[in-house]
Each structure stands twice: as structure tokens, then as C-alpha cells.
matplotlib code that plots the C-alpha trace (Angstrom):
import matplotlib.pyplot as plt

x = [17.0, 16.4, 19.5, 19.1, 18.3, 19.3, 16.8, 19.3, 22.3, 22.8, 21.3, 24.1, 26.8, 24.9, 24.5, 28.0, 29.7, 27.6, 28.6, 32.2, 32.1, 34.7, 32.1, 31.4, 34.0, 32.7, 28.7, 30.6, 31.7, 29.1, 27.0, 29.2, 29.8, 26.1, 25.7, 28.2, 26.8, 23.7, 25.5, 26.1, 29.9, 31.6, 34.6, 32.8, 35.0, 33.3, 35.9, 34.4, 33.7, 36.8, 39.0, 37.1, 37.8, 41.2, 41.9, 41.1, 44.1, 46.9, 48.9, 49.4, 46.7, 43.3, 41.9, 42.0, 40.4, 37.5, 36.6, 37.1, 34.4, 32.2, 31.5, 31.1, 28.5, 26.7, 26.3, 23.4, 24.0, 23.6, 27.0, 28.5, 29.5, 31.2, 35.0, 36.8, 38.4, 34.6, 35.0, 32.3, 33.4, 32.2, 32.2, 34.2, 33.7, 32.6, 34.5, 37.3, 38.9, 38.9, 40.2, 42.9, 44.1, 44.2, 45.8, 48.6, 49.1, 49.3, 52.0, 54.3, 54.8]
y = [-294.9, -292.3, -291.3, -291.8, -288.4, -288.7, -286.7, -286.1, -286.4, -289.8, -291.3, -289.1, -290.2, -294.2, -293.6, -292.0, -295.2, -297.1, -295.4, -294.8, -290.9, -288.8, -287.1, -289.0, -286.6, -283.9, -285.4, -286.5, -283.2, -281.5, -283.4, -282.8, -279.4, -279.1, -280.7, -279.2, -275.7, -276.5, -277.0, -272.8, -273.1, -270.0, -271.2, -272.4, -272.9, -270.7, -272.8, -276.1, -277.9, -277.0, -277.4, -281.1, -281.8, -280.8, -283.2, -286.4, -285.3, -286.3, -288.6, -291.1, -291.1, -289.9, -293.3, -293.2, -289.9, -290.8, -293.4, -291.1, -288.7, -291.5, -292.8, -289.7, -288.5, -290.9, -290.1, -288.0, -284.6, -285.6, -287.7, -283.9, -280.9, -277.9, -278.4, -276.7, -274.6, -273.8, -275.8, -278.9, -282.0, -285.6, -286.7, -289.0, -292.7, -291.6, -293.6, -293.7, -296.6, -295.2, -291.7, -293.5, -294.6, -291.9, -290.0, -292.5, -292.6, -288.8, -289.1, -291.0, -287.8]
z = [34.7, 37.5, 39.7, 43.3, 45.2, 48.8, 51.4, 54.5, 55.6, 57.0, 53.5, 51.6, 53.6, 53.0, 49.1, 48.7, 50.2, 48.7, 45.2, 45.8, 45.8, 47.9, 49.5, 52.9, 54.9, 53.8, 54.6, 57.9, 58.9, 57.9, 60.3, 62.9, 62.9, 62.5, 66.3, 67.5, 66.7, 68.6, 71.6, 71.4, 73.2, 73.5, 71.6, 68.2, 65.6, 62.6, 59.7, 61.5, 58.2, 56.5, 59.5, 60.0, 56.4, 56.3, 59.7, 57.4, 54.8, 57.0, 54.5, 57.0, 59.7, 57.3, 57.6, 61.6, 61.5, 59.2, 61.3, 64.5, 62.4, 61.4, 65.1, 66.3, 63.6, 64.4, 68.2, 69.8, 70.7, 74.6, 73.7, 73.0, 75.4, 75.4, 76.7, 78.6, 76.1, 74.9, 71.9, 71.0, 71.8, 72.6, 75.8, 77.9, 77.1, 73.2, 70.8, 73.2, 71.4, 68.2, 69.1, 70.8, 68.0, 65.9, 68.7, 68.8, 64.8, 64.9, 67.7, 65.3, 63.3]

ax = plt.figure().add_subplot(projection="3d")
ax.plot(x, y, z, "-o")
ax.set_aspect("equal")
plt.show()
């Protein structure tokens, strides 16, 4: 049987789920820091994947933080702006609900 070869990113992050691999933060990052390059701010973060990936490893708030990075992956770049420290973000009223909550379980520690 031939193995699946997925074409882009969105399909890699689908077909990792969909196989059980580890790799869907890193797909998720990679997509993100991959937006928010073209939005050119001043304050880019050059570790942006790493940095991204490393955010998901918190012990007891990585789950809340995946699902922060999967809802805004899948958002449009006009969802996205440069801060005001310079640094990409998404805008206000962008998976507000979910960043809430992974704000909030970071707090606890």
C-alpha cells in the first residue's frame, strides 16, 4: 500500500491527527509563524517556531495552548496585526475565549 503524502500544510496538520503523530504543533506553529512573518513587524521573533513550540510544553496548560494555536492557524492573515510591542499578533475579538483560558490556567502557576 502507498503511504499518504500530504501537499500543504493544513492537510499535514489533518493527516497527522488523523494518524496520531506528535507533529501537529509543530505543522501549527509553523503555519503561524509563517503569517505572522508576512505581516513584516518590526519586532519579529526570528526563534518563532521554536519559541511557539516550546509554549505548548507547559506540563499543565499545553492542551489550552494547542487549542489557542489551532484556532489561530486557522484565521486569515487580516485576523493578524503587528502589536504594539511590534510583535505579530491576532487581533482583538480572535479566539478571545480560548486565549482566555489559557491565560487563566497559566495564572495558576
Amino acid at each position: 500500500m502507498k503511504e499518504l503524502q500530504p501537499r500543504n500544510h493544513i492537510v499535514e496538520a489533518l493527516f497527522a491527527d488523523l494518524v496520531g503523530c506528535a507533529e501537529p504543533v509543530r505543522l501549527l506553529c509553523r503555519m503561524i509563524c509563517e503569517k505572522a512573518a508576512k505581516l513584516n513587524c518590526p519586532n519579529s521573533d526570528p526563534k518563532c517556531e521554536r519559541d511557539c513550540e516550546r509554549m505548548t510544553q507547559l506540563a499543565s496548560c499545553g492542551r489550552q495552548m494547542e487549542e489557542f494555536l489551532r484556532c489561530i492557524s486557522d484565521k486569515p492573515l487580516t485576523d493578524w496585526q503587528c502589536g504594539d510591542d511590534g510583535e505579530a499578533s491576532v487581533k482583538d475579538g480572535v479566539c478571545d475565549e480560548i486565549q482566555a483560558a489559557t491565560v487563566e490556567c497559566a495564572s495558576r502557576f
